[in-house]
C-alpha positions as CSV (number, residue, x, y, z in Angstrom):
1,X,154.7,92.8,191.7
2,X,153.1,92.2,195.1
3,X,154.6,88.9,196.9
4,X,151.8,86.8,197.9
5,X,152.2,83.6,200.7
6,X,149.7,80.9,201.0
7,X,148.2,82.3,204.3
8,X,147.0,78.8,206.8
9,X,146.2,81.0,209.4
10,X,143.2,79.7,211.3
11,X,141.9,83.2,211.3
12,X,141.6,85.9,210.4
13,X,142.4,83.9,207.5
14,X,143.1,84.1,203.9
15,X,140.3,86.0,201.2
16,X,140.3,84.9,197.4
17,X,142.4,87.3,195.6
18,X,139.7,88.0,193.4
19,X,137.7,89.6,195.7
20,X,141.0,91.4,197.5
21,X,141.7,92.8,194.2
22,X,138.2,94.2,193.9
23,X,138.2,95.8,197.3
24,X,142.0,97.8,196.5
25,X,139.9,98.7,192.5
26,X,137.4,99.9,194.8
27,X,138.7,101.3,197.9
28,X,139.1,105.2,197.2
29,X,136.0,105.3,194.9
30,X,133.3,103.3,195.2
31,X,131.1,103.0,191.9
32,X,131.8,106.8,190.8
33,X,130.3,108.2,194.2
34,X,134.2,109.8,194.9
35,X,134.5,108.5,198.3
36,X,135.6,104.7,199.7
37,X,132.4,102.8,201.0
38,X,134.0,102.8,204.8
39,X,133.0,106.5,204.1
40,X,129.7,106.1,203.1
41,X,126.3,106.4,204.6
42,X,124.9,103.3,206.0
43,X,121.7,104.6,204.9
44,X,123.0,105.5,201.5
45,X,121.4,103.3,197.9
46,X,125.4,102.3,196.9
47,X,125.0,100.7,200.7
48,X,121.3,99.8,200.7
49,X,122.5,97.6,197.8
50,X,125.4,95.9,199.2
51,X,123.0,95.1,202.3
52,X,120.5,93.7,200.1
53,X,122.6,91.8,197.9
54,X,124.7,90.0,200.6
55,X,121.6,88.6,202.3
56,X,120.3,87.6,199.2
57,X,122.9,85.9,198.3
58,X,123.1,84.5,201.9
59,X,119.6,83.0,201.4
60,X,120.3,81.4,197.6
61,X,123.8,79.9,198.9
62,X,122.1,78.3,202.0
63,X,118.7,77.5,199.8
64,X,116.6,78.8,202.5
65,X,113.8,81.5,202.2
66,X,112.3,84.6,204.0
67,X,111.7,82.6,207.0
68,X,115.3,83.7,207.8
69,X,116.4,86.7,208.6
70,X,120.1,87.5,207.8
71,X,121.7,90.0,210.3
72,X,125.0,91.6,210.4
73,X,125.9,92.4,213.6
74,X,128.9,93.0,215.5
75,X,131.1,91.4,218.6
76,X,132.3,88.4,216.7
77,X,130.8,85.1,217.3
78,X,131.5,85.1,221.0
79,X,128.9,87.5,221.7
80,X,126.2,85.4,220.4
81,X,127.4,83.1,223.1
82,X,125.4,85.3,225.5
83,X,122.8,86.9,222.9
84,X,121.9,82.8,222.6
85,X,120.7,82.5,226.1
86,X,119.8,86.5,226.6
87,X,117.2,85.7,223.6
88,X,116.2,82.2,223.4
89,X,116.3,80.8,227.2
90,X,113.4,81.2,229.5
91,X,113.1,80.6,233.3
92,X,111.1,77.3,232.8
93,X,113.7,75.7,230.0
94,X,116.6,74.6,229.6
95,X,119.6,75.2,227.1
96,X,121.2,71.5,225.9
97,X,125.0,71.9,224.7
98,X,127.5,70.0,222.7
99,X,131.0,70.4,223.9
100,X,133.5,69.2,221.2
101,X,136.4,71.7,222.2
102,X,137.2,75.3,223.5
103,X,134.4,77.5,221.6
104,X,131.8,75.1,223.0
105,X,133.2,75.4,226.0
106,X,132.8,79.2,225.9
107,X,129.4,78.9,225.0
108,X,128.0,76.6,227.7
109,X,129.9,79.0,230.4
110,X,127.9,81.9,229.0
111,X,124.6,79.9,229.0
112,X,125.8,78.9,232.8
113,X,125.8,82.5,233.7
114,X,122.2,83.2,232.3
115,X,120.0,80.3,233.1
116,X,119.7,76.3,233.1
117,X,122.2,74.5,230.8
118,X,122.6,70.7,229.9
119,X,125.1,68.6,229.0
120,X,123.9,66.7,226.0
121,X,126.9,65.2,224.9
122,X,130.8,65.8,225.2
123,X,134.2,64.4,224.0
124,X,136.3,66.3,226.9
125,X,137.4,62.9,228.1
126,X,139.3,61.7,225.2
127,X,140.3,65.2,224.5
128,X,138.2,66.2,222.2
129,X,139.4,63.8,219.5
130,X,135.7,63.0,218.0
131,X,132.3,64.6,217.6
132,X,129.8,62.7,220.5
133,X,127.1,60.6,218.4
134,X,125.2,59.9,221.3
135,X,122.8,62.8,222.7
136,X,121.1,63.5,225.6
137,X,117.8,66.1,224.9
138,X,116.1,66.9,228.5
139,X,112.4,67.6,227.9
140,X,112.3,71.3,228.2
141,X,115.2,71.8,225.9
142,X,114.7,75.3,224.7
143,X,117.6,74.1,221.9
144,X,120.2,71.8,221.3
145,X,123.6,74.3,220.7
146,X,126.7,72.7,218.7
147,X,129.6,74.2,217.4
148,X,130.2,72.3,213.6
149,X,133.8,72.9,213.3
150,X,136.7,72.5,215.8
151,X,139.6,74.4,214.6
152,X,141.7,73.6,217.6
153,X,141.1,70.0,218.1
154,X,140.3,69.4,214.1
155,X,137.2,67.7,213.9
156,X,134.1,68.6,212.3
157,X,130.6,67.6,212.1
158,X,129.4,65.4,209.1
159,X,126.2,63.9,210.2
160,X,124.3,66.8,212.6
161,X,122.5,65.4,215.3
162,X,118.2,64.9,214.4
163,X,116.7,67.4,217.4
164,X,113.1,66.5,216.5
165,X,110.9,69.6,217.4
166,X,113.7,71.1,219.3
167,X,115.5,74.2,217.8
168,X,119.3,73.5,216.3
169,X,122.0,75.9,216.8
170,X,124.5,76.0,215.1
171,X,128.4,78.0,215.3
172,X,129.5,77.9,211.8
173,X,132.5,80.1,212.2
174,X,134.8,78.6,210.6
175,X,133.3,76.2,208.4
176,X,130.2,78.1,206.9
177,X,129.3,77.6,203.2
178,X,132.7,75.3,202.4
179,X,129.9,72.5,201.8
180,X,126.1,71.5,200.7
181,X,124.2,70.7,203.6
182,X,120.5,71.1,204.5
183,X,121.2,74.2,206.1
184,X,116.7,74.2,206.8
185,X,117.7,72.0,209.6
186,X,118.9,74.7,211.4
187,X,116.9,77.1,213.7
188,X,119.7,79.5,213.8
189,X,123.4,79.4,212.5
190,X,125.9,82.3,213.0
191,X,129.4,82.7,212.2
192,X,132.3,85.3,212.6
193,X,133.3,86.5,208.8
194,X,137.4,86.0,209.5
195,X,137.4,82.4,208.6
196,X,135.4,81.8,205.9
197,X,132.9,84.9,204.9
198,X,135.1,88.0,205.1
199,X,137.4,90.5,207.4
200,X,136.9,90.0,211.0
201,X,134.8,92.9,213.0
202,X,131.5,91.9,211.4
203,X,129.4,88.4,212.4
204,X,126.5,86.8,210.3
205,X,123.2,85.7,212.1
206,X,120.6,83.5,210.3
207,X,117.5,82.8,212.4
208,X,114.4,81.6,212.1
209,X,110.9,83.8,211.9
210,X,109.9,80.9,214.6
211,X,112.5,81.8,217.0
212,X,112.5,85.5,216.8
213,X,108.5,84.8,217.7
214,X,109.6,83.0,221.2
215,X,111.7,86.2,222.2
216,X,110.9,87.9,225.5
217,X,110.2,91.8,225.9
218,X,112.4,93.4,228.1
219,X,115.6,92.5,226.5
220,X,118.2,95.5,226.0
221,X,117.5,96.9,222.3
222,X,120.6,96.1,220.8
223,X,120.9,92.5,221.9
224,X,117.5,91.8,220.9
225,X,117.5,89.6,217.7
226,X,114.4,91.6,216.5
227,X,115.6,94.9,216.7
228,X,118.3,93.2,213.9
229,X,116.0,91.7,212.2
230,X,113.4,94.1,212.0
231,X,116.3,96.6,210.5
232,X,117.7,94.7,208.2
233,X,120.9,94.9,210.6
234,X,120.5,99.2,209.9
235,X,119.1,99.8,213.4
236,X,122.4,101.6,213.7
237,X,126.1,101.8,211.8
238,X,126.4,98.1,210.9
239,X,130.4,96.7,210.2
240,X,129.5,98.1,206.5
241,X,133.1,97.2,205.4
242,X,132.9,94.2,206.4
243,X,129.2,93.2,205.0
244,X,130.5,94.5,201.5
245,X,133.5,92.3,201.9
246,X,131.3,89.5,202.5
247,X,128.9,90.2,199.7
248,X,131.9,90.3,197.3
249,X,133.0,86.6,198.7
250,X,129.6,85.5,198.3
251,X,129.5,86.3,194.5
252,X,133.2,85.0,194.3
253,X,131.5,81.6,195.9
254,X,128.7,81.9,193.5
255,X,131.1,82.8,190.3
256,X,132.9,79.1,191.8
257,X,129.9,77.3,190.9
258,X,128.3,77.5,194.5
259,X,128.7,75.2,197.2
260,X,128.7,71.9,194.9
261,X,131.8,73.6,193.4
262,X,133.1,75.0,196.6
263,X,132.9,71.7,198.3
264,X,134.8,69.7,195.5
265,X,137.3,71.9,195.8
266,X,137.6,71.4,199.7
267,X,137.4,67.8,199.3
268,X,140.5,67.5,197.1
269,X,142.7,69.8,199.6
270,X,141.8,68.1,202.8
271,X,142.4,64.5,200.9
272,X,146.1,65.7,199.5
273,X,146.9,66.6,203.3
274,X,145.5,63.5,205.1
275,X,146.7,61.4,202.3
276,X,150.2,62.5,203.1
277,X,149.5,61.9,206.9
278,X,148.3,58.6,206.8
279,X,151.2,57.6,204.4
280,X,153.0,58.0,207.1
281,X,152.2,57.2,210.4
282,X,155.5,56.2,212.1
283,X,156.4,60.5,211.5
284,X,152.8,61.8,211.6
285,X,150.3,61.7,213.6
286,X,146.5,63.5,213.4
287,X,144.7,64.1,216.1
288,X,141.4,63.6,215.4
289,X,139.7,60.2,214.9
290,X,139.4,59.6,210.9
291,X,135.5,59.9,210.5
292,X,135.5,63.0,212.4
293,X,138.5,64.8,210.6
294,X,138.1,68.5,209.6
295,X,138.4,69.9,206.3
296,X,139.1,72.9,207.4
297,X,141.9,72.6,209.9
298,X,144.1,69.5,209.9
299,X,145.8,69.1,213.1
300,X,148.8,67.2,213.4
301,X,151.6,66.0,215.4
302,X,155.4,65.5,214.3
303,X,157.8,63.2,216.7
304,X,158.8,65.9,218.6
305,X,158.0,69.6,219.5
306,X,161.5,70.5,218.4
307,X,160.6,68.7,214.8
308,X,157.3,70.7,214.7
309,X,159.2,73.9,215.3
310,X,161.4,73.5,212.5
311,X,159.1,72.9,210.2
312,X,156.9,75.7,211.1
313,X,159.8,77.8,210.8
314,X,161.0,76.5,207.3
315,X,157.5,76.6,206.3
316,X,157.2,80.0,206.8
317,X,161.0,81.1,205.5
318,X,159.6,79.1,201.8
319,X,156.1,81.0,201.9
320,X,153.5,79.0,204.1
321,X,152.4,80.8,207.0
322,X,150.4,80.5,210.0
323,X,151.2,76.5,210.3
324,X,151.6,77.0,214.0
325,X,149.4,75.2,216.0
326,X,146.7,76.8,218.4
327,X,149.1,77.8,221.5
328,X,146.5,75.7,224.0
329,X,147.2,72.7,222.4
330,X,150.8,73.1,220.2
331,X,151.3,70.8,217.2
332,X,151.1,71.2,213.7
333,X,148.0,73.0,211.9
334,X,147.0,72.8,208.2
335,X,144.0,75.8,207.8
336,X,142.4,75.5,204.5
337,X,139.1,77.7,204.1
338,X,137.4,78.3,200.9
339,X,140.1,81.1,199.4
340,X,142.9,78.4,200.0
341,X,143.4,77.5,196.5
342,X,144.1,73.6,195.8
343,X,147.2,74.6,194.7
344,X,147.7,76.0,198.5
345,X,147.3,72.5,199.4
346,X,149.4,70.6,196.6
347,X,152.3,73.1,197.7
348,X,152.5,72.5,200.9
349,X,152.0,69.0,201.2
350,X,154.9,68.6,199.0
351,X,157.2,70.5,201.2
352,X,155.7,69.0,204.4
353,X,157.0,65.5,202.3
354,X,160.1,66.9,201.4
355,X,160.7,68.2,205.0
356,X,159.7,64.6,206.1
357,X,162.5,63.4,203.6
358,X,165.2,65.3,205.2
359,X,164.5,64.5,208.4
């Protein structure tokens, strides 16, 4: 019998073993056609399907409608840092940014490089502990840019900022589809698959018919949104193993009850771990301010790195991996994504208690 650990790596991170179990059914022959679908034409019907399906079921998960166009694309979410600005920033504008923590950071230094940026709002003074309320729009803001989960500094958006007539972006990576929201607010969200989607090497782009209007000739072909768009994300070899990874975690979300289900479930694993935190402050510290706390990643202190370093290590020796902090920043880090099952959660936070205990 294959050993299984409860994976709380930030990402790549853990899939449902549903849908794991599908891929290994799957891998060598894909629905009778006697070949694995990494060996398939992208311009194959067993493909055209998958294609089709996964943005479909994009679209019904988000509640949006053919106003968005769904692209797979690749370069991971850190491309898009550039394609933003490339796309979506002309000479006589100006790009407004969020920084909340190192992938914002990224971001604005891209937009830096490629035309006017603004500051709209940061937390860098207080180390990133919160998620700026108040925000500063400049009149020719092409769009207001924020990233909605921190998975270094653990905090998340809850309440996303009102932009008015100005376009929000948003980097979803690792927090995409783990709750309802009015995802129509949004102009344009994109996310890397490792966290919450799907295997890494393949990024999802959702942007709006309005934006891809506003786009420039003269852009190089393949970082032009519309070249994507106008494909279906088939302008050339797409990450195919990836997108039908990502349509199989999509039905598994769906087959969960959607995002009403999804989100209860989240809910109830982020409570049993901050509930054990704040039980015990004198050994436990978080590092994000309460209303701000992420679902997805709990960061955490312990009294001392030496204590944080045991427990990492005993963690992982009893079958919880990846509870190593980011290495920028140290600590403790608690990872759960959608395929972390609550019992991930239970689990751990009884042997974080135990370890607490003995110590």
């Amino acid at each position: 019998m294959t050993k299984r650990v409860f994976n709380f790596n930030a990402g790549p991170s853990t899939l449902p073993l549903d849908v794991l179990k599908i891929v290994r059914d799957e891998l060598l022959d894909y629905k009778g056609t006697g070949m694995s679908i990494m060996e398939s034409s992208h311009r194959s019907p067993e493909y055209d399907a998958i294609n089709d399906t996964a943005i479909a079921l994009t679209k019904e998960m988000m509640g949006i409608g053919d106003d968005y166009h769904v692209l797979f694309v690749g370069g991971g979410a850190s491309t898009q840092f550039a394609h933003i600005p490339i796309n979506l920033l002309p000479e006589d504008k100006t790009a407004a940014y969020i920084d909340t923590g190192t992938w914002s950071t990224k971001a604005i230094k891209e937009a830096q490089n490629l035309g006017n940026m603004h500051l709209a709002g940061s937390s860098k003074e207080s180390g990133y502990n919160y998620i700026p309320r108040d925000i500063d729009l400049p009149s020719n803001a092409a769009y207001l840019h924020i990233t909605s989960n921190n998975t270094i500094k653990g905090t998340q958006y809850h309440v996303f900022p009102e932009t008015g007539n100005v376009p929000l972006i948003c980097d979803m990576s690792s927090d995409i589809l783990s709750r309802e929201i009015d995802f129509s607010k949004f102009s344009m969200i994109y996310a890397g698959a490792q966290k919450n989607l799907g295997p890494s090497g393949v990024t999802m782009v959702v942007i709006h018919q309005s934006l891809l209007d506003t786009i420039p000739d003269g852009i190089p072909t393949m970082f032009d949104y519309r070249t994507h768009a106008s494909k279906r994300s088939l302008f050339n070899t797409p990450p195919a193993f990836g997108v039908y990874v990502i349509k199989l975690v999509l039905e598994w979300i769906k087959g969960q009850g959607g995002l009403k289900a999804v989100e209860e479930i989240n809910r109830k694993k982020k409570d049993t771990i901050y509930s054990l935190i704040d039980s015990d402050p004198d050994f436990f510290t978080g590092t994000a301010k309460v209303e701000d706390r992420s679902w997805m990643n709990v960061t955490l202190r312990l009294p001392s790195e030496e204590l944080e370093q045991k427990l990492i290590s005993e963690a992982k020796a009893t079958g919880f991996v990846g509870l190593k902090g980011h290495r920028s920043v140290g600590g403790v880090r608690v990872s759960m994504y959608n395929a972390m099952p609550l019992e991930g959660a239970e689990k751990v936070a009884e042997f974080i208690s135990d370890f607490r205990k003995r110590h």
